[in-house]
C-alpha positions as semicolon CSV with decimal commas, in nm:
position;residue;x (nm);y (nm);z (nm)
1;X;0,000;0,000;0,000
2;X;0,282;0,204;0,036
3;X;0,363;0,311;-0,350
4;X;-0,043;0,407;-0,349
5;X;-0,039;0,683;-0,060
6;X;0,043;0,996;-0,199
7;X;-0,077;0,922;-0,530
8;X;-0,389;0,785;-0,473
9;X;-0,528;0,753;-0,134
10;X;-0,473;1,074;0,111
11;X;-0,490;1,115;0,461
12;X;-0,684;1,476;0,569
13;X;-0,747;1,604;0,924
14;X;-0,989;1,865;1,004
15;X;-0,824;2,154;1,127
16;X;-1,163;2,315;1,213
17;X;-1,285;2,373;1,576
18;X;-1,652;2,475;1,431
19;X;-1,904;2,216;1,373
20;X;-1,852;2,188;1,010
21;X;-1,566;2,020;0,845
22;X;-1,244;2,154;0,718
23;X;-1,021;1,896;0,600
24;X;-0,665;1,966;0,519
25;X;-0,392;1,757;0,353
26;X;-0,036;1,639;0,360
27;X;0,160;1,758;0,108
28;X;0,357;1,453;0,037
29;X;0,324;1,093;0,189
30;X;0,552;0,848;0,218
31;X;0,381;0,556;0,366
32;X;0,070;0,464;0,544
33;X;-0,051;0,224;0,782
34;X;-0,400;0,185;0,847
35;X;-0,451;-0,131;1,117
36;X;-0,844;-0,159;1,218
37;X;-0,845;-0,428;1,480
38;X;-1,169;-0,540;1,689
39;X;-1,027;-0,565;2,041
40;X;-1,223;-0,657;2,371
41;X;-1,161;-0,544;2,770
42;X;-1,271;-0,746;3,070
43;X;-1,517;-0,576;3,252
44;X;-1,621;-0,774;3,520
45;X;-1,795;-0,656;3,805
46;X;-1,959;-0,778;4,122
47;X;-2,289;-0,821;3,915
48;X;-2,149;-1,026;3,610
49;X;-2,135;-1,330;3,830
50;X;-1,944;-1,642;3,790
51;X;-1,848;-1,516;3,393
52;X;-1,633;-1,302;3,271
53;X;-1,750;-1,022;3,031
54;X;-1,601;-0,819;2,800
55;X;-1,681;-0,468;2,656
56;X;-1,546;-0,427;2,239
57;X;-1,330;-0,133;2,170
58;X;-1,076;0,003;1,951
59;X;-0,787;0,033;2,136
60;X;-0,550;-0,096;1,899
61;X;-0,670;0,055;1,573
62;X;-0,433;0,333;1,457
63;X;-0,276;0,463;1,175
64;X;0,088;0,566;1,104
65;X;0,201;0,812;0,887
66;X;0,544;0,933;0,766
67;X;0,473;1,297;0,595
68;X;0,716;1,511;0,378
69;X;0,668;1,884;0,276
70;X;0,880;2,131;0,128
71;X;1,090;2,386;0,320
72;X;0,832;2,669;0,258
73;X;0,504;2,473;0,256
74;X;0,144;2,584;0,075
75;X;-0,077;2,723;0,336
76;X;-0,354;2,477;0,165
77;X;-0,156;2,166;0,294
78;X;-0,058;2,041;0,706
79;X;0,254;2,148;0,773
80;X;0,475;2,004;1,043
81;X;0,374;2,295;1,244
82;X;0,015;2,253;1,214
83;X;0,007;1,863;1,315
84;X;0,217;1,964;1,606
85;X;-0,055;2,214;1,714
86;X;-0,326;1,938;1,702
87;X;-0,127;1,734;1,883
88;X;-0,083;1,988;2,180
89;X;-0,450;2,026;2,183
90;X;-0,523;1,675;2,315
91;X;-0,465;1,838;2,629
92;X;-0,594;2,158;2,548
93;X;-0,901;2,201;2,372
94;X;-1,263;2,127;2,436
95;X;-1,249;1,817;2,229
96;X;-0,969;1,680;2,417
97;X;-0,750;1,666;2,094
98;X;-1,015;1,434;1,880
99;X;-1,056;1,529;1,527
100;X;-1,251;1,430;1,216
101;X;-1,028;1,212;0,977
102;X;-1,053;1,050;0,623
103;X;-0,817;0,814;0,443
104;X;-0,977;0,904;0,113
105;X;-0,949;0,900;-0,283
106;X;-1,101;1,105;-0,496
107;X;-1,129;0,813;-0,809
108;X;-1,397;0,690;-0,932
109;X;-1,480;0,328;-0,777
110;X;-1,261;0,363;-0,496
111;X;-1,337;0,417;-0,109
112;X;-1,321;0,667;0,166
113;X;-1,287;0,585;0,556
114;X;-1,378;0,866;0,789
115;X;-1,347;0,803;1,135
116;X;-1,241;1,015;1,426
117;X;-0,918;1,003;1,595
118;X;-0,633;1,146;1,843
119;X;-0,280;1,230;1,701
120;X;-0,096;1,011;1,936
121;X;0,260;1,119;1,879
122;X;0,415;1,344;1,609
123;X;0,799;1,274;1,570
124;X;1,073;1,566;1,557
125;X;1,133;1,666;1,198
126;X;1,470;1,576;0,984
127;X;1,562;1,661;0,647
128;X;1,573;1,449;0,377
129;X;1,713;1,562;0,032
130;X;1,541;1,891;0,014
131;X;1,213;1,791;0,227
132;X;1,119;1,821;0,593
133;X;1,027;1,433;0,692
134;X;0,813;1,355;1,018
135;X;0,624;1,041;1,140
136;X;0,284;1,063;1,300
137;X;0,068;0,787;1,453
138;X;-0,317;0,847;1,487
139;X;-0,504;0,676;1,745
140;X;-0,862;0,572;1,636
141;X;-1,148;0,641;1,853
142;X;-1,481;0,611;1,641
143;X;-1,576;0,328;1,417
144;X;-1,440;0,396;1,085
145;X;-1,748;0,454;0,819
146;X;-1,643;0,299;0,451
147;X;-1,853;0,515;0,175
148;X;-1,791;0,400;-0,151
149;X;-1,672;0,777;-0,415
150;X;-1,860;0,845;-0,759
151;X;-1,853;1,054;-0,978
């Protein structure tokens, strides 16, 4: 899946605080790694009894992300600067850091994901050959909705 990201399929974040979408991209990505695993807790309590019972989550669902962009980035792409600001507002803002994402395409026949997650960790930034290169992983928290795209 790798050689497809960046030419295909791209990951967007919504930048917006308001109540209605607005999705930004990376400029350039390098790979992707979307893992969407059903997990399960124990959650047993004095009234489950003599059984043990178990609550489903996503706890292990993520996706990681190694991003490139130019020295002077577009201000219509994420910029390393702008992923670091989500990722100081899981702390921060009123939505404890959880934002709408999509892994999306925009071809005809393929598939979108939207789902909404928590930018987990956001590594420092190196250069490589000319472009700023940074990993990010994205925690999961909502279960991803697959909509098919048309034309």
């Amino acid at each position: 899946m790798a050689q497809v990201i960046g030419q295909k399929y791209r990951v967007s974040i919504d930048t917006s605080p308001e109540s209605t979408a607005t999705y930004a991209t990376f400029q350039h990505e390098v790979t992707c790694n979307l893992a969407l695993t059903a997990e399960k807790i124990e959650a047993v309590s004095k009234d489950t009894g003599k059984h043990k019972a178990y609550i489903k989550t996503l706890l292990d669902s993520t996706i990681t992300l190694t991003a490139q962009e130019d020295h002077a980035p577009t201000g219509t792409n994420l910029s390393y600067a702008d992923v670091f600001a989500l990722w100081t507002k899981n702390h921060t803002d009123t939505y404890k850091g959880q934002r709408k994402m999509k892994l999306a395409t925009a071809e005809n026949g393929g598939s979108s994901i939207t789902f909404e997650g928590l930018i987990m960790s956001v590594s420092a930034p190196y250069d490589n050959n000319g472009l700023v290169t940074y990993d990010i992983e994205f925690q999961i928290n909502t279960l991803p909705v697959l909509a098919a795209v048309s034309a």
